[in-house]
N, CA, C and O atoms as a GROMACS GRO file, in nm:
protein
  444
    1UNK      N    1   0.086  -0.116   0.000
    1UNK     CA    2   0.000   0.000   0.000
    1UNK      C    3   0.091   0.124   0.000
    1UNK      O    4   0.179   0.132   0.085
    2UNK      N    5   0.076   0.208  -0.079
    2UNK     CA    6   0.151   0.303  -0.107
    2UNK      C    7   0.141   0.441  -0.022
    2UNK      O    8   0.222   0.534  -0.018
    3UNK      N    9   0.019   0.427   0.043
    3UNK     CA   10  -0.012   0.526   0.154
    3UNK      C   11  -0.096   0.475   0.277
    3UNK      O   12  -0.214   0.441   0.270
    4UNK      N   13  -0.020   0.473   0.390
    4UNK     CA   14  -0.079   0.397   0.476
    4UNK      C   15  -0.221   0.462   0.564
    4UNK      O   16  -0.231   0.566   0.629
    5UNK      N   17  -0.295   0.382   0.542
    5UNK     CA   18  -0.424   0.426   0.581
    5UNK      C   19  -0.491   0.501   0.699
    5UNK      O   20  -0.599   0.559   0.706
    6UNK      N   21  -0.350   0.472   0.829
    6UNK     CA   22  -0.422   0.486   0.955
    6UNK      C   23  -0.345   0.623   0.976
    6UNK      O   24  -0.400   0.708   1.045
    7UNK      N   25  -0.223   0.648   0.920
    7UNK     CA   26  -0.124   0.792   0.916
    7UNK      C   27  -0.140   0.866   0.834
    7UNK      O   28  -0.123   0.986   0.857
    8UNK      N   29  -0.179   0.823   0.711
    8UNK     CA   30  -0.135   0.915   0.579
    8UNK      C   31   0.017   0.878   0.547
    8UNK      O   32   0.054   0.968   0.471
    9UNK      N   33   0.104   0.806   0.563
    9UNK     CA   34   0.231   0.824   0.507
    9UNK      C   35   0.270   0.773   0.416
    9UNK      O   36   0.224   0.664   0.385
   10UNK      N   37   0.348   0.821   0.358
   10UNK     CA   38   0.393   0.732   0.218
   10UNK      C   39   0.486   0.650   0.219
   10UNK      O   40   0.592   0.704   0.252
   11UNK      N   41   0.497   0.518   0.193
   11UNK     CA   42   0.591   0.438   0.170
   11UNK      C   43   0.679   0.473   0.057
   11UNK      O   44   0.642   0.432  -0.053
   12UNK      N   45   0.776   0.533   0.061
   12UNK     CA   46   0.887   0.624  -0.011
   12UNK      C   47   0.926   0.539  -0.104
   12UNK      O   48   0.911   0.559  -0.225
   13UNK      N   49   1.005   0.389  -0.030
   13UNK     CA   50   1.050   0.301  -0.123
   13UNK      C   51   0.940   0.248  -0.248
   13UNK      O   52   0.972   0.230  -0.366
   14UNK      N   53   0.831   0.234  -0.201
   14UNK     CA   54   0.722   0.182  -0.308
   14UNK      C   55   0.713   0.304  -0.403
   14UNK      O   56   0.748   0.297  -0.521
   15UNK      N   57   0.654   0.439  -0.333
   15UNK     CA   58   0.644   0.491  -0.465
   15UNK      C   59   0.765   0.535  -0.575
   15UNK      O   60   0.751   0.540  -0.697
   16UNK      N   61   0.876   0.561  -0.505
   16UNK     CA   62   0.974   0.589  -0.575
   16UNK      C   63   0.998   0.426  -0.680
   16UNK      O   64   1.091   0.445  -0.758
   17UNK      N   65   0.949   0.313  -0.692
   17UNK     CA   66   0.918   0.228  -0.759
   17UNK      C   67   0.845   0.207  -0.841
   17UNK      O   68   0.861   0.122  -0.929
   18UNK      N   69   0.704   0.315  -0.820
   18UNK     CA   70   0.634   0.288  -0.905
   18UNK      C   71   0.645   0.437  -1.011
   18UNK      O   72   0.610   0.445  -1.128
   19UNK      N   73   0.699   0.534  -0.932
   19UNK     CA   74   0.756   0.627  -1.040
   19UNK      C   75   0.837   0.581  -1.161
   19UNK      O   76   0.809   0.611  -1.277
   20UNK      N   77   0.941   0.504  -1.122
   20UNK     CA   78   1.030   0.412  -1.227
   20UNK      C   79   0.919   0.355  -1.320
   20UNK      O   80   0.879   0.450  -1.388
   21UNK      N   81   0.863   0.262  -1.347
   21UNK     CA   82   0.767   0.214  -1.360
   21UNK      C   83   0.697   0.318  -1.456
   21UNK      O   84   0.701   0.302  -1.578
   22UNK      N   85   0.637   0.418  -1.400
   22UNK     CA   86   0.558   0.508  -1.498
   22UNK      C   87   0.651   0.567  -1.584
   22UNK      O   88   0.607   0.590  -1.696
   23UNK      N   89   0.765   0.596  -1.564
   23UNK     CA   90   0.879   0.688  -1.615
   23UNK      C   91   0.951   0.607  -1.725
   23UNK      O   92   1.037   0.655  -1.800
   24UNK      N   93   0.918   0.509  -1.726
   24UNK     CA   94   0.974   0.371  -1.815
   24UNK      C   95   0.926   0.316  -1.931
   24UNK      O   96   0.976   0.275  -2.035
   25UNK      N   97   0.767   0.330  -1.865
   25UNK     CA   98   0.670   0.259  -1.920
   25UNK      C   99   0.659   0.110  -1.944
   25UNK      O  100   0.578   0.055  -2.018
   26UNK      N  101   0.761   0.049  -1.863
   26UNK     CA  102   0.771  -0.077  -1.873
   26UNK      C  103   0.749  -0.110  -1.676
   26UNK      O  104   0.750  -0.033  -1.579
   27UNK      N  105   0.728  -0.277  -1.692
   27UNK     CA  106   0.712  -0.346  -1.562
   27UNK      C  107   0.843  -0.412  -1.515
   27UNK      O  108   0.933  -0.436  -1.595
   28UNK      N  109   0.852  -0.438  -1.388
   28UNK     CA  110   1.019  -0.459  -1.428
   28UNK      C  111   1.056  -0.610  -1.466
   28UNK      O  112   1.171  -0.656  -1.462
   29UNK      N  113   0.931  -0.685  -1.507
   29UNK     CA  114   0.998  -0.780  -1.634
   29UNK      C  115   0.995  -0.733  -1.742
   29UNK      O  116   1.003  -0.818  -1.831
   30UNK      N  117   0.986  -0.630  -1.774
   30UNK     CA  118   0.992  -0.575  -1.944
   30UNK      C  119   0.870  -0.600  -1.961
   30UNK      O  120   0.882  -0.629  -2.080
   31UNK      N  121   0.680  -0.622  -1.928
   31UNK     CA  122   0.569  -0.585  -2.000
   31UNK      C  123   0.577  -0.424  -1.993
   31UNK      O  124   0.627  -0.355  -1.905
   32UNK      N  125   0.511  -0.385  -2.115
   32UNK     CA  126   0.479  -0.290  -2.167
   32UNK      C  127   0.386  -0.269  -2.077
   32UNK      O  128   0.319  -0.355  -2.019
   33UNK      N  129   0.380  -0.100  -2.060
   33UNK     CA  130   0.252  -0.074  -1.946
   33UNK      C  131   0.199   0.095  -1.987
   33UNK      O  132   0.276   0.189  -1.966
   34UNK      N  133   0.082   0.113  -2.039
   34UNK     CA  134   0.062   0.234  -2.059
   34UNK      C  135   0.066   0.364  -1.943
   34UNK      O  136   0.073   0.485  -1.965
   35UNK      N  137   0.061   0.301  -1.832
   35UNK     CA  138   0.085   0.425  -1.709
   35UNK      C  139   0.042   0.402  -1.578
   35UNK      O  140  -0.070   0.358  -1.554
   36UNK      N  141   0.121   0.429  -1.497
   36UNK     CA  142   0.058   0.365  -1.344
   36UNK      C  143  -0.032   0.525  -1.283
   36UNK      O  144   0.006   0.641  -1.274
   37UNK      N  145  -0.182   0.445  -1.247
   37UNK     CA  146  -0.259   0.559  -1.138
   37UNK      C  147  -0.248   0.448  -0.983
   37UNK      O  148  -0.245   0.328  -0.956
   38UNK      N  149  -0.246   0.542  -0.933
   38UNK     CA  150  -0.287   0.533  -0.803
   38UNK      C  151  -0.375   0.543  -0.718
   38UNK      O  152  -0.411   0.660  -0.710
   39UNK      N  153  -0.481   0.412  -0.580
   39UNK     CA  154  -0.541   0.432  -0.525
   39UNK      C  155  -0.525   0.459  -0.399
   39UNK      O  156  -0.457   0.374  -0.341
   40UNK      N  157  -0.562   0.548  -0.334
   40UNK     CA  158  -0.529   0.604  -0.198
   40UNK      C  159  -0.600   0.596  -0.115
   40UNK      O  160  -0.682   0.676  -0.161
   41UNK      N  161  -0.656   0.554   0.007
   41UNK     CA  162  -0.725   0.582   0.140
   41UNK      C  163  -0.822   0.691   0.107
   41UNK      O  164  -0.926   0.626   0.093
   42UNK      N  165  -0.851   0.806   0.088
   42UNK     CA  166  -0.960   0.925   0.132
   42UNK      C  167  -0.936   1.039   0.038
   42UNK      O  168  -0.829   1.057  -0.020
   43UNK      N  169  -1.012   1.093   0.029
   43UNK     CA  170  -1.018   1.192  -0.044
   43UNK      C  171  -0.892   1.300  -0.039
   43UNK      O  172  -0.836   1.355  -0.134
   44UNK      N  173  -0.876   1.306   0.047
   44UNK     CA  174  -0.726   1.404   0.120
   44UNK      C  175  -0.624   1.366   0.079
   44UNK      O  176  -0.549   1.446   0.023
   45UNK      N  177  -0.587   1.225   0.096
   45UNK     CA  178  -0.487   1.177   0.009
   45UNK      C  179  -0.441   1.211  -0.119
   45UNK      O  180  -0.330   1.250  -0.155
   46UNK      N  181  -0.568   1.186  -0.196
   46UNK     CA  182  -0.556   1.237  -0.317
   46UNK      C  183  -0.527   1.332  -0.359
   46UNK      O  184  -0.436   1.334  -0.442
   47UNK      N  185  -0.596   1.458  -0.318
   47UNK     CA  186  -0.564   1.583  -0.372
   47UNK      C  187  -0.436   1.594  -0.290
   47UNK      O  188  -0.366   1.674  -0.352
   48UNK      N  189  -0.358   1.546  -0.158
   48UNK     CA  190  -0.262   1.599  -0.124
   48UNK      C  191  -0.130   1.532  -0.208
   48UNK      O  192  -0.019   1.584  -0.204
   49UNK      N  193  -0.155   1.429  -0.272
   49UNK     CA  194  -0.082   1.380  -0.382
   49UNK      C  195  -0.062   1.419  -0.497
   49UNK      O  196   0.054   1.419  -0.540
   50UNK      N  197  -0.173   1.465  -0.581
   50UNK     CA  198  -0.228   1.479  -0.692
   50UNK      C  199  -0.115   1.594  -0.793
   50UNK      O  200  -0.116   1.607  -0.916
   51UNK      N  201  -0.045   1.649  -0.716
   51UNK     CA  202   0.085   1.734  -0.806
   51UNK      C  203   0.194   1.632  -0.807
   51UNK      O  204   0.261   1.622  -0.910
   52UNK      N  205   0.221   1.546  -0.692
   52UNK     CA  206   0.331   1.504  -0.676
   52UNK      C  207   0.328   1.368  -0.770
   52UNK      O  208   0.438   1.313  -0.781
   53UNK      N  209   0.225   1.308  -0.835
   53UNK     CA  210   0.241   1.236  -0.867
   53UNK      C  211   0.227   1.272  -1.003
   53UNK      O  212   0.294   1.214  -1.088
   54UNK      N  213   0.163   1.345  -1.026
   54UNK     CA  214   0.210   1.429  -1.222
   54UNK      C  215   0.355   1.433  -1.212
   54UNK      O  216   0.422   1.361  -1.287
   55UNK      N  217   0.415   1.518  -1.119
   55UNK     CA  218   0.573   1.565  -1.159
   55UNK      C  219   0.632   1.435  -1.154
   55UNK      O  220   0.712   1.424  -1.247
   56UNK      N  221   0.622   1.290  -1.056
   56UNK     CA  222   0.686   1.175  -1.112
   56UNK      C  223   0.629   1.080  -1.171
   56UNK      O  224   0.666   0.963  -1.164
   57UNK      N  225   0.515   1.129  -1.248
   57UNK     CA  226   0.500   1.069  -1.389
   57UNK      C  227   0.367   0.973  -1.402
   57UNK      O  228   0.336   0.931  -1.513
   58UNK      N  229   0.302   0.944  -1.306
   58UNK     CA  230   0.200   0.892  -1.217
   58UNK      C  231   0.066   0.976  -1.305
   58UNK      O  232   0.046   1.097  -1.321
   59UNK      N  233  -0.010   0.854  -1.351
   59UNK     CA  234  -0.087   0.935  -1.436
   59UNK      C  235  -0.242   0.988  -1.383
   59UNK      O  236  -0.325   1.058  -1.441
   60UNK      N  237  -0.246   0.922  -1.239
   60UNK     CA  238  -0.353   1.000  -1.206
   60UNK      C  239  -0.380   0.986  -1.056
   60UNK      O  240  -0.308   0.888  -1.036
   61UNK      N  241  -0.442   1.020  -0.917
   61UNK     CA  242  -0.411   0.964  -0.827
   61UNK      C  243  -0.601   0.950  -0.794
   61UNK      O  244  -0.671   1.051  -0.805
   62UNK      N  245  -0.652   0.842  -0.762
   62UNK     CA  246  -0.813   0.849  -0.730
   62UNK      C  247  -0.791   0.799  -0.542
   62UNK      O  248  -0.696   0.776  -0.466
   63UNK      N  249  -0.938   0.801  -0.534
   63UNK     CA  250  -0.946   0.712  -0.390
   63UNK      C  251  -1.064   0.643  -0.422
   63UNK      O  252  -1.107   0.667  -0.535
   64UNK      N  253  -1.145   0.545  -0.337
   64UNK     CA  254  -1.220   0.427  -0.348
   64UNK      C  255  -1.399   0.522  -0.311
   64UNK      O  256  -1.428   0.618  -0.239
   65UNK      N  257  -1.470   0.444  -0.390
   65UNK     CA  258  -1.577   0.486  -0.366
   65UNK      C  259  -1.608   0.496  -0.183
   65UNK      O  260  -1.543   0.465  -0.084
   66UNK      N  261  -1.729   0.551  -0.204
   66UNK     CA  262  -1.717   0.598  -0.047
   66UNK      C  263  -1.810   0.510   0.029
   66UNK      O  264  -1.822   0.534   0.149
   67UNK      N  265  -1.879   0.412  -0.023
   67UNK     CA  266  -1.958   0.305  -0.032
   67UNK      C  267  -1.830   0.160   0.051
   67UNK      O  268  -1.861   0.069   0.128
   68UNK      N  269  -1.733   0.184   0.010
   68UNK     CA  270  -1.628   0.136   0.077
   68UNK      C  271  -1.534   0.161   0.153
   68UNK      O  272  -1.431   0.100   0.182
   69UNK      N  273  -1.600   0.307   0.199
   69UNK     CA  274  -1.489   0.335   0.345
   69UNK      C  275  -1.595   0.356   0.472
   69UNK      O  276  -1.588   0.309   0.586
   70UNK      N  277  -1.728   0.472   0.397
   70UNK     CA  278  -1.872   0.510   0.478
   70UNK      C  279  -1.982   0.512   0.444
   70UNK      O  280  -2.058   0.589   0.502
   71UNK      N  281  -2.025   0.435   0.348
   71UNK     CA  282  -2.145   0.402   0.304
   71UNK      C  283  -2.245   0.478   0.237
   71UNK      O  284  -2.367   0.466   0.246
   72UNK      N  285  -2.147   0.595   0.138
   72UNK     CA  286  -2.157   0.692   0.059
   72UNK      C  287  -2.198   0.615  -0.060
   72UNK      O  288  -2.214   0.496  -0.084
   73UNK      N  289  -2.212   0.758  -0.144
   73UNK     CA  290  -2.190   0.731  -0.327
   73UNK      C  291  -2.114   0.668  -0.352
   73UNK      O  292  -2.070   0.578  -0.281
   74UNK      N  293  -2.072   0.702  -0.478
   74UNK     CA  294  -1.935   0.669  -0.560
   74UNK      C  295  -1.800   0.797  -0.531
   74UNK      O  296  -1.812   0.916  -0.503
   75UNK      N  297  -1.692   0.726  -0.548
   75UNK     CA  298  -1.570   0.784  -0.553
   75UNK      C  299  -1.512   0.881  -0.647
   75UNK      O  300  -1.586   0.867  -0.744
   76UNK      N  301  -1.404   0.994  -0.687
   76UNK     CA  302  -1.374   1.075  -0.757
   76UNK      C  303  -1.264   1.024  -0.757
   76UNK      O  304  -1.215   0.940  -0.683
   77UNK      N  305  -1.201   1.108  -0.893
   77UNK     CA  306  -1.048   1.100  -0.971
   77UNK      C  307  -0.978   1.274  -0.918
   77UNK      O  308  -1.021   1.389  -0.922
   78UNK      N  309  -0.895   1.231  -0.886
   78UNK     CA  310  -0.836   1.400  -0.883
   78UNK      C  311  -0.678   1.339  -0.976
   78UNK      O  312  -0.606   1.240  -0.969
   79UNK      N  313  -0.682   1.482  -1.073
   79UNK     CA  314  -0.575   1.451  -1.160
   79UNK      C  315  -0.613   1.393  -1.274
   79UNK      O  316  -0.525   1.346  -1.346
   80UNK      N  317  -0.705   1.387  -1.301
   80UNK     CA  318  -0.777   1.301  -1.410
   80UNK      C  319  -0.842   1.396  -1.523
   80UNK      O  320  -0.940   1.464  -1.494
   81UNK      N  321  -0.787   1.401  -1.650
   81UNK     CA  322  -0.834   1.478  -1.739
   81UNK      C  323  -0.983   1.460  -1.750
   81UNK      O  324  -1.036   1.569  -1.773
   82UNK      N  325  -1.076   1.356  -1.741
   82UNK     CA  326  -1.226   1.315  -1.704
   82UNK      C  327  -1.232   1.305  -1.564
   82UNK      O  328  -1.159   1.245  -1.485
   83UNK      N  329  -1.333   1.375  -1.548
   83UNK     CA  330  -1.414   1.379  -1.413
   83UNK      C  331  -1.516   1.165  -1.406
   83UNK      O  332  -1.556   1.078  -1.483
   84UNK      N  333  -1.509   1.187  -1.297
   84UNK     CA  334  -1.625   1.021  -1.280
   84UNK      C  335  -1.744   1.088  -1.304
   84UNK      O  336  -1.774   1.187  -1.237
   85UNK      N  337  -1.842   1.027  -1.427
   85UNK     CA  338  -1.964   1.092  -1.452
   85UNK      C  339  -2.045   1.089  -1.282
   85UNK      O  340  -2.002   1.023  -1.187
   86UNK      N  341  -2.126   1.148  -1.280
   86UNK     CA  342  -2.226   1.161  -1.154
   86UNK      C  343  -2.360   1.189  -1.234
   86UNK      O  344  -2.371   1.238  -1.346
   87UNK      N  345  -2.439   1.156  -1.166
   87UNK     CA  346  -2.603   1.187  -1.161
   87UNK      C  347  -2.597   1.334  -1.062
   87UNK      O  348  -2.542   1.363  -0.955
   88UNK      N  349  -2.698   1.417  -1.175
   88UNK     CA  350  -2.702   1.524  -1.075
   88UNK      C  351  -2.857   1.601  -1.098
   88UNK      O  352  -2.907   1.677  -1.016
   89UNK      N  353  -2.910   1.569  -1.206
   89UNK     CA  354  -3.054   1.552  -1.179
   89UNK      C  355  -3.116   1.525  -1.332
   89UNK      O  356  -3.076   1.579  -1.434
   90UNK      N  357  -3.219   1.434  -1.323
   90UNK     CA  358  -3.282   1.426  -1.409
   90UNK      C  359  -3.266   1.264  -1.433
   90UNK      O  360  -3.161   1.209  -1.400
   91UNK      N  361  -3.346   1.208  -1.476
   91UNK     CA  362  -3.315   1.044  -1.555
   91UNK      C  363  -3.172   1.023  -1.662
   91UNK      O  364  -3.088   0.933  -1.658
   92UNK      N  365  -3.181   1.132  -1.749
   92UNK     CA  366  -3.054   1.156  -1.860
   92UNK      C  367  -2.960   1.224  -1.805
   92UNK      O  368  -2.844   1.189  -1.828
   93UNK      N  369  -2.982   1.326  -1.729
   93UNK     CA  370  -2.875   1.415  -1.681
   93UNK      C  371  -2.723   1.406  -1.632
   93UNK      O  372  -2.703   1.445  -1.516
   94UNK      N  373  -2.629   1.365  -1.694
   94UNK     CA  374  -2.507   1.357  -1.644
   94UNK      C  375  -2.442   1.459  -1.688
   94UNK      O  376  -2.471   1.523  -1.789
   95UNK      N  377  -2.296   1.490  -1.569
   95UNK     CA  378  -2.195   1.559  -1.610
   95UNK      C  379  -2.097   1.512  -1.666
   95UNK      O  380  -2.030   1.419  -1.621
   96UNK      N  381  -2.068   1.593  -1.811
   96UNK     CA  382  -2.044   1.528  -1.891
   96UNK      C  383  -2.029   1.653  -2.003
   96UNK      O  384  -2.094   1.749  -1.962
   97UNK      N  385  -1.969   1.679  -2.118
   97UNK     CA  386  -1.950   1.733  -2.227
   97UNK      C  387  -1.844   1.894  -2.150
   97UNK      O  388  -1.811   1.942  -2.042
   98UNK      N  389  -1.834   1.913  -2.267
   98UNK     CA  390  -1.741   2.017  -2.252
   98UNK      C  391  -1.791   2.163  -2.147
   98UNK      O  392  -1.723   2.266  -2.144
   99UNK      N  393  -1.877   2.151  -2.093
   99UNK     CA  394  -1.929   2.261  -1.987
   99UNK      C  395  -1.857   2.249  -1.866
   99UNK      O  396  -1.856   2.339  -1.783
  100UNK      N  397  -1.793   2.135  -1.852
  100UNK     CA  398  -1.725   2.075  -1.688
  100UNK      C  399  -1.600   2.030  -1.766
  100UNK      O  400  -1.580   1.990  -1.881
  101UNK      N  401  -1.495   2.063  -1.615
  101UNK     CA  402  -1.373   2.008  -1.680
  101UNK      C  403  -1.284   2.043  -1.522
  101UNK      O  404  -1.310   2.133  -1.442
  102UNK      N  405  -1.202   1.966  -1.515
  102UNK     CA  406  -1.117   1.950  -1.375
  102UNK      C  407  -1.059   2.089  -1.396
  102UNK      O  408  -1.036   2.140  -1.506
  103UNK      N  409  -1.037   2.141  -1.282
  103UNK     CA  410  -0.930   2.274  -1.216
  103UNK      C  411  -0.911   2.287  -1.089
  103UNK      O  412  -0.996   2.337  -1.015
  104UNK      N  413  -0.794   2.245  -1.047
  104UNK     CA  414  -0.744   2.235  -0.964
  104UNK      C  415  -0.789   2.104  -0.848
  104UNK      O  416  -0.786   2.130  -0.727
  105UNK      N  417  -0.814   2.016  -0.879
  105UNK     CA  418  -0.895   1.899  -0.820
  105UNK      C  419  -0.991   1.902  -0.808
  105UNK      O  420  -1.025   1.815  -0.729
  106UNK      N  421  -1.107   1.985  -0.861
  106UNK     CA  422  -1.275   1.992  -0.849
  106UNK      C  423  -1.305   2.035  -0.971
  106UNK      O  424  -1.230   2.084  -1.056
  107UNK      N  425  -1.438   2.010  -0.975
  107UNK     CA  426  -1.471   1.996  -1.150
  107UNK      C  427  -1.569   2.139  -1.152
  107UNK      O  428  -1.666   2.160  -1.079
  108UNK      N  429  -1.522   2.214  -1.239
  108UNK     CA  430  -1.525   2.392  -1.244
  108UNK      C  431  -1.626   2.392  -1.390
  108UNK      O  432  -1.590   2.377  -1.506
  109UNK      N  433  -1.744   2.412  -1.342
  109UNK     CA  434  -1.869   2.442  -1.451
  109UNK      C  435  -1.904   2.555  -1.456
  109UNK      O  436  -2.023   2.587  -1.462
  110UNK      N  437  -1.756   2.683  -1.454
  110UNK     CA  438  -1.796   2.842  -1.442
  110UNK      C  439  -1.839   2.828  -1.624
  110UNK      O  440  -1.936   2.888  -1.671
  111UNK      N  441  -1.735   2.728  -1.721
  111UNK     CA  442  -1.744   2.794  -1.872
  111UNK      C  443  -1.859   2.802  -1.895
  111UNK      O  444  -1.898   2.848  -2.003
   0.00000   0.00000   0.00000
């Protein structure tokens, strides 16, 4: 686990492993690998990751739906050029098309 759940801390040696890894694009038997994301403990995690793992190459950092930590919804991507569609009203209604778009870890529907 790359961030331990009960501290927040990062296991240095792992991620500095899986940076290699993204930075490579290979596994370290030589499969081909299009890009490592990362799942984290809580929402906090994420966004407190979410630069550090662009600059080492880490293509996106999420956390787990919330259905699996407190018996919430569904979970978000921070760092993620797509937002996780959501229901936000209507039978058809999703967010979705070019009106929404990530800034700065929250999805900004000023355009």
């Amino acid at each position: 686990m790359v961030v331990d759940p009960d501290t927040g801390e990062v296991d240095e040696p792992l991620w500095s492993a899986l940076a290699a890894i993204a930075n490579t694009k290979e596994a370290y038997d030589g499969t081909p690998i299009k890009g490592v994301r990362l799942i984290v403990p809580t929402r906090a995690d994420a966004i407190r990751l979410a630069e550090r793992a662009k600059a080492d190459g880490i293509e996106l950092v999420t956390y787990p739906p919330r259905e699996t930590r407190s018996g919430g919804s569904n979970g978000r991507t921070v760092g993620s050029a797509t937002p996780t569609p959501r229901r936000i009203a209507g039978p058809t209604s999703y967010m979705s098309g070019p009106k929404h778009t990530w800034r700065d870890g929250a999805i900004d529907s000023r355009r």
